[in-house]
N, C-alpha and C positions, 0 to 999 in steps of 0.2 A: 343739515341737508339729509343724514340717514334718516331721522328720526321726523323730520318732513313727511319722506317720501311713508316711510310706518304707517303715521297716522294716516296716509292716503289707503294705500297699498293694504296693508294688514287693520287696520280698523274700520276702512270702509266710508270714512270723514272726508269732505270737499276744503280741500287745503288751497291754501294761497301761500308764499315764501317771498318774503320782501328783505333784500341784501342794502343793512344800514350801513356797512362798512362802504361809505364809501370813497377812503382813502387807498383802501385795498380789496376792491369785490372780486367774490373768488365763486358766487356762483355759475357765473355763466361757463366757466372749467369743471366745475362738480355738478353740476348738472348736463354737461355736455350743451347746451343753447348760446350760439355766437350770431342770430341774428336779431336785426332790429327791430324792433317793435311796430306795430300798424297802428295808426290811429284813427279812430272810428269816426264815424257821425258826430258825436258831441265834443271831438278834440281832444278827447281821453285817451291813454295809450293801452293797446290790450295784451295783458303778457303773454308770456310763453310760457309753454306746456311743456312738461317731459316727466313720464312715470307719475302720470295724472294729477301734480303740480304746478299749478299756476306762478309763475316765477315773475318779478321785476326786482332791476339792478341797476348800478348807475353802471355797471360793465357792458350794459347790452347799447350803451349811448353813447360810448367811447372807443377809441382805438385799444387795443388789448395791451400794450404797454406803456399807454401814456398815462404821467405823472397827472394827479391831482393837485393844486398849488391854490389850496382856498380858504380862506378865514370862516371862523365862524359859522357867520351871518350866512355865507354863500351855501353851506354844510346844509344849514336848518331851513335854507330853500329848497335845494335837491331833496332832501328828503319830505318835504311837504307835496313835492311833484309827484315822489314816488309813490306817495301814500292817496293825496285826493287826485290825482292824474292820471290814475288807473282805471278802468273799469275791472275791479275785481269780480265784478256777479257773487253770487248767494255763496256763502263759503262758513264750514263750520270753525275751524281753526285758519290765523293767519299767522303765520310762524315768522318772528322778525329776529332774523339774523345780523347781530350787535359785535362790535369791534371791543374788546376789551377795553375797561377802565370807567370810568363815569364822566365823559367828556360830553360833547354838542351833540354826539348819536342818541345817546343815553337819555338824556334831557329832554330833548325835542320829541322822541316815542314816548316819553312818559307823558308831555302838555297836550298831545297831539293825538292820541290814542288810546281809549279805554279800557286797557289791558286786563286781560283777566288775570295776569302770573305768570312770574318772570322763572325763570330757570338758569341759575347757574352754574357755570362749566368751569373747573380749573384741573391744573394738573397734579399731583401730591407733594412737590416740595414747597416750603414754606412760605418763598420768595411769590409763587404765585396765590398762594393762597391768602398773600396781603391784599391782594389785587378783587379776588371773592372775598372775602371781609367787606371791604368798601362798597364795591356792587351792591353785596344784601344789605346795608346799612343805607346806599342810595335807595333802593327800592322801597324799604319801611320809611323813610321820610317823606319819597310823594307817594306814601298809602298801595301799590303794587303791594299783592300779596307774591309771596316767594314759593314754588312749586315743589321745590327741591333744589339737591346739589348734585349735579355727574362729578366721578374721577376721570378724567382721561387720561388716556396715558398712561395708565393705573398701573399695566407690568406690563413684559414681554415673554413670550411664551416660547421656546424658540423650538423652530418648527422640527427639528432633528430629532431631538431627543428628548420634548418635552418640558425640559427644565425654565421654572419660573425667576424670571430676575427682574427686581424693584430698581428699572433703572432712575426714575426721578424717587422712589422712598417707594412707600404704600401706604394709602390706610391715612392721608392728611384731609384729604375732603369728606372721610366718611369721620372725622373726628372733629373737624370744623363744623358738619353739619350737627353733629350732637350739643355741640357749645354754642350754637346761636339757636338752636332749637327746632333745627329743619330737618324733614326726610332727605334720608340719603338715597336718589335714584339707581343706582347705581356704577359699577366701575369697566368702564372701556378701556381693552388692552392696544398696546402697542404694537401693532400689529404688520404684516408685510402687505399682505393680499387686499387692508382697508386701506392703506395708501395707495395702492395700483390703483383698485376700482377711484376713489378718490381724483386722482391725477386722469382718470380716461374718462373720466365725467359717469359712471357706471356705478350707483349706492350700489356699495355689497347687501343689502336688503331685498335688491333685484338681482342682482348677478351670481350671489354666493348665501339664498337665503338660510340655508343651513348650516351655515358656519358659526361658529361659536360667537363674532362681535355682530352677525345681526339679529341673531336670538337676546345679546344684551339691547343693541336698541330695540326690539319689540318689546322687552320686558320696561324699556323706560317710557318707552311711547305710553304702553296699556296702564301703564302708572300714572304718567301725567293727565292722560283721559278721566281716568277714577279722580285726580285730582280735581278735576276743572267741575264735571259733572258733580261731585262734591259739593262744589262751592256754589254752583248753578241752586242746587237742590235746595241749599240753606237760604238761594237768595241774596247770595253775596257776590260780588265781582264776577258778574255775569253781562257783559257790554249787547248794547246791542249796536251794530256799525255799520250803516248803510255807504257804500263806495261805490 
């Protein structure tokens, strides 16, 4: 969501944010957006906007606590609504927000979508970093190039007196990235004030731009940008995607 809003906000990029989780969508709270959708002329639904983010979610079509209870099949429909049942309009980046693991989300955005590069996120101890293992390993199987790795969670800093503490480790996702051969984007701390803004739908990006963890997401965003543009330039994994 921070790093959404970045590439809006501080790169100047027509962004779109499509929430695959949708056992548990959590953008319509981090982005602050609880209403429903309108749908246009051609039966399309048109998202919503907030800090110049084009947003669609299965959250914004449901009651805010009700269970999802669906197999499969039903999984890789919703999110085929999400994706052609939009009218996203001209957008430079559409940033798809995936549920851990290589399940029916994972699958379905890789057949479904001509992604330019995937980004993975884990936190530093080990237990999760089986989990980014397998992701990057899904990704080089249907041919998705891999962007990079985030740490999140990486430390906490605490706000008193300074002092750093590796509450899950440190230093696992920038050493996983080295062994599968991926840049390391960076490491996101543990932070008090990225959980508030978080929970009030408020990216510290926009509300605490000069805070220490939205100077890390602009430094990941202007990285993944170099990245994509990269690859555009070679001619490689550059989609083009009319919605």
């Amino acid at each position: 969501m921070n790093l959404a809003v970045a590439f809006s906000l501080q790169c100047g990029l027509r962004v779109g944010l499509l929430d695959a989780d949708v056992y548990g969508p959590s953008v319509p709270s981090m982005m602050n957006l609880y209403e429903r959708p309108r749908v246009g002329s051609d039966s399309r639904m048109i998202p919503l906007e907030n800090h110049g983010v084009r947003c669609m979610s299965m959250g914004f079509l449901m009651d805010k606590d009700a269970p999802i209870v669906w197999r499969g099949p039903m999984v890789m429909s919703a999110l085929e609504k999400l994706i052609r049942g939009v009218t996203w309009g001209k957008l430079d980046f559409l940033v798809v927000d995936m549920p851990p693991g290589t399940g029916d989300a994972q699958i379905s955005i890789s057949q479904r979508l001509p992604l330019s590069g995937a980004v993975i996120v884990s936190t530093p101890q080990d237990i999760a970093l089986l989990d980014a293992r397998r992701g990057a390993n899904m990704f080089a199987k249907v041919n998705v190039p891999i962007l990079g790795l985030i740490e999140n969670m990486s430390y906490f800093k605490c706000p008193h007196c300074g002092e750093q503490s590796n509450i899950f480790g440190h230093g696992g996702a920038r050493l996983t990235a080295q062994e599968l051969n991926l840049e390391f984007l960076g490491e996101v701390p543990l932070n008090i004030e990225l959980r508030e803004t978080c929970d009030n739908g408020s990216p510290i990006v926009v509300s605490s731009p000069e805070s220490e963890a939205a100077s890390v997401y602009l430094s990941i965003a202007k990285k993944i940008v170099a990245k994509v543009q990269q690859n555009a330039s070679s001619g490689s994994h550059f989609p083009q995607l009319l919605l």
